[in-house]
C-alpha positions in Angstrom: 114.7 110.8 131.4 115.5 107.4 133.0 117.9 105.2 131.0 115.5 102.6 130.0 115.1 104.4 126.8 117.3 104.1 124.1 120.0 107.2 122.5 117.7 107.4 119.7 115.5 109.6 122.2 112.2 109.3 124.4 110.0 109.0 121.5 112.2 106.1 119.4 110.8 103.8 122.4 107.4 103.9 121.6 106.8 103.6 117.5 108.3 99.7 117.4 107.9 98.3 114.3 104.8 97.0 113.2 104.5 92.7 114.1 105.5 90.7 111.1 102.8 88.3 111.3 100.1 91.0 111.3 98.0 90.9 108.2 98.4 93.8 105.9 95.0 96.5 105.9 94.3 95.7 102.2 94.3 92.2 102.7 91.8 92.2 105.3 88.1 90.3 104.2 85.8 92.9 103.5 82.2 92.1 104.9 78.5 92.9 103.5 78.5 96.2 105.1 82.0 97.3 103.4 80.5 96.3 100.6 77.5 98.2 101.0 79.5 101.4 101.6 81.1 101.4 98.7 78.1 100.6 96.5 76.7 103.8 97.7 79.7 106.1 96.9 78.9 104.4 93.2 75.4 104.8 92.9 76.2 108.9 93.9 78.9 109.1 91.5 77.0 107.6 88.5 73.8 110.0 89.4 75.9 113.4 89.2 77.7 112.2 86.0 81.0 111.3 87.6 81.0 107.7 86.6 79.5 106.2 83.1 76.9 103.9 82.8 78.9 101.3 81.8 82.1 102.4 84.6 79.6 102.0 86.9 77.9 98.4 86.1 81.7 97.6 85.7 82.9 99.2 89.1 79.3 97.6 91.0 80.2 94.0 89.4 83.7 94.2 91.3 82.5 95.7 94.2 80.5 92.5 94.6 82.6 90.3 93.5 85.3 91.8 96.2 86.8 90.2 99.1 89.1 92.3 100.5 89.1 95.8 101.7 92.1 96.4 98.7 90.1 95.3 96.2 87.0 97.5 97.3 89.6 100.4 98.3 90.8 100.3 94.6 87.2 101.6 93.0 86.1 104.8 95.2 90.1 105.9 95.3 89.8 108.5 92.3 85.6 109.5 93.5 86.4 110.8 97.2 89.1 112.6 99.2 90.6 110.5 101.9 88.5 111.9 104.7 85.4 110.9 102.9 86.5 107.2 101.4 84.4 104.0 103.3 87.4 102.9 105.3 90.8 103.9 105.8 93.8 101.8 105.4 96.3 104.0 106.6 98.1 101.9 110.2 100.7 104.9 110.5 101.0 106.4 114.0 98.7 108.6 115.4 100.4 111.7 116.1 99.2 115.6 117.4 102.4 118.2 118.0 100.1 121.8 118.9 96.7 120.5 116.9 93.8 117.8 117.3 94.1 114.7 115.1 91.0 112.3 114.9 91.1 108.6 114.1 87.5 107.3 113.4 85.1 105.7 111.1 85.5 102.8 109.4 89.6 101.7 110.3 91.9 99.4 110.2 93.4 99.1 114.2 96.6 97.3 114.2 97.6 95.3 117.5 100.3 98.2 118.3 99.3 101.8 117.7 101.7 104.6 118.5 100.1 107.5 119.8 102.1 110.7 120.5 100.7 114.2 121.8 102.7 117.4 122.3 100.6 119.9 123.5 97.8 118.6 120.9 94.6 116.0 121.4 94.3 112.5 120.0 90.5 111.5 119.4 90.7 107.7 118.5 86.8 106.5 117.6 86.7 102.6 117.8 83.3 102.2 117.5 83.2 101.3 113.8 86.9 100.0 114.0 88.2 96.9 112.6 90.5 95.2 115.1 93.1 93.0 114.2 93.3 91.3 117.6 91.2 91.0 120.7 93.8 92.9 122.8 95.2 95.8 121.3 98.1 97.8 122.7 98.0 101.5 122.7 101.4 103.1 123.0 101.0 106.4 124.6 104.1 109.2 124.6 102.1 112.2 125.9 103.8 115.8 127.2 101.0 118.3 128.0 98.5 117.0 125.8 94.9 114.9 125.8 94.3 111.2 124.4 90.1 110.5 124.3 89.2 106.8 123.3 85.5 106.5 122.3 84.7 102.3 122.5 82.1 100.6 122.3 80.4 99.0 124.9 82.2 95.5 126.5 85.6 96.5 125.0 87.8 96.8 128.2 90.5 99.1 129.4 93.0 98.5 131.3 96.5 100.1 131.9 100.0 97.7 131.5 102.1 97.3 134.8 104.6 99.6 133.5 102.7 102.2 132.0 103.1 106.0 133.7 100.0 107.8 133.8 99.4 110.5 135.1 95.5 111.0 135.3 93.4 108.7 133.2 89.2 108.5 133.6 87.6 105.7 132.2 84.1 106.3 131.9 83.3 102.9 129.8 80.3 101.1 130.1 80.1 97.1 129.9 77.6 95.5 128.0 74.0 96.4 128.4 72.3 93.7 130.9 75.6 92.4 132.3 77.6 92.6 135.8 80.6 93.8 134.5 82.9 93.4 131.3 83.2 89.4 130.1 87.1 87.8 130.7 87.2 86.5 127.4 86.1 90.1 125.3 88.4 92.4 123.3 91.1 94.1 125.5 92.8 97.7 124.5 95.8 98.0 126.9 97.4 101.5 127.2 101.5 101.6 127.7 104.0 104.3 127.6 103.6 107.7 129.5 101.4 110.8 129.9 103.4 113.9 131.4 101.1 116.8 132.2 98.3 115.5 130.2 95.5 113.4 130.5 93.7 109.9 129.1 89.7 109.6 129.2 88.4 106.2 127.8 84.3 106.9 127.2 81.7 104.4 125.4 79.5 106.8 123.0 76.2 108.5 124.4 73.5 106.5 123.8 70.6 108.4 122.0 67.7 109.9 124.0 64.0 108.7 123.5 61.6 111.4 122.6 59.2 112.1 125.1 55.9 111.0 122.3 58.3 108.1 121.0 56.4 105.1 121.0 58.2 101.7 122.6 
């Protein structure tokens, strides 16, 4: 490996501490449709008898009366596993050594996420994401394995000057109507490496009309 990286080894370079200005997850304003997620892991746990009446008016008043993902994160912990909760919190690296680890739904993205693949696949699903800036960096340490980004439409890609990358296929559409992606739009920027593997950046298939649909 070259010497730009430091003794602690190739992958010490790439999992930088998180910014200190960065607002923590559970701090984050919750919006309408958090809200509304929530509500309905409620309603479902009060009709098969897993919340009382009265936890349930109580948990529905707070749920209302929320304003931060926290505050909502706090009343569906002890009703869901993880994999099933409204949002997920959790800003720790994405890693994959030998398996496929998926990053979707409803999530917090930090400006920095560390991404590392050995022989495994990354699935990172932004299209419900919560971004924490307009240009996100996306710190890749990849040997022999596959990184797929699924953005919505208008969110650009683009690769940093440094960044060593061995095939990448970015099959992202802008927005409907428009030329090409707007200057000023949200930005995810992929650094770090990819040895023997590959990066595809895709926007999510549209659905198909039914032949009798009506317009």
């Amino acid at each position: 490996m070259s010497s730009e990286f430091p003794a602690g080894g190739w992958l010490s370079a790439f999992l930088g501490p998180r910014r200190m200005d960065e607002v923590e997850p559970a701090r984050l304003r919750a919006s309408d449709a958090d809200r509304e997620r929530v509500i309905a892991i409620l309603t479902d746990a009060a009709g098969d008898g897993r919340l009382t009446l009265e936890e349930h008016t109580e948990r529905m008043e707070r749920a209302y009366a929320a304003r931060t993902l926290g505050e909502l994160a706090e009343l569906t912990a002890d009703l869901v596993p993880p994999e099933k909760r409204p949002f997920l919190l959790d800003d720790r690296p994405v890693t994959a050594f030998f398996r496929s680890e998926t990053r979707g739904g409803r999530w917090v993205v930090p400006t920095q996420v560390p991404v590392t693949a050995l022989g495994g696949k990354v699935t990172m699903d932004l299209c419900d994401a919560l971004l924490r800036s307009r240009h996100v960096v996306v710190r890749l340490a990849v040997l022999m394995g596959t990184v797929t980004l699924i953005v919505p439409e208008g969110l650009r890609i683009v690769t940093a000057p440094g960044a060593h990358i061995t095939s990448f296929k970015n099959e992202v559409r802008p927005p409907r109507g428009a030329e090409g992606f707007p200057p000023d739009g949200p930005v995810i920027e992929l650094a770090g490496f990819v040895f023997g593997g590959r990066v595809v950046a895709r926007s999510p298939r549209r659905p198909r009309k039914g032949l009798f649909r009506r317009a």
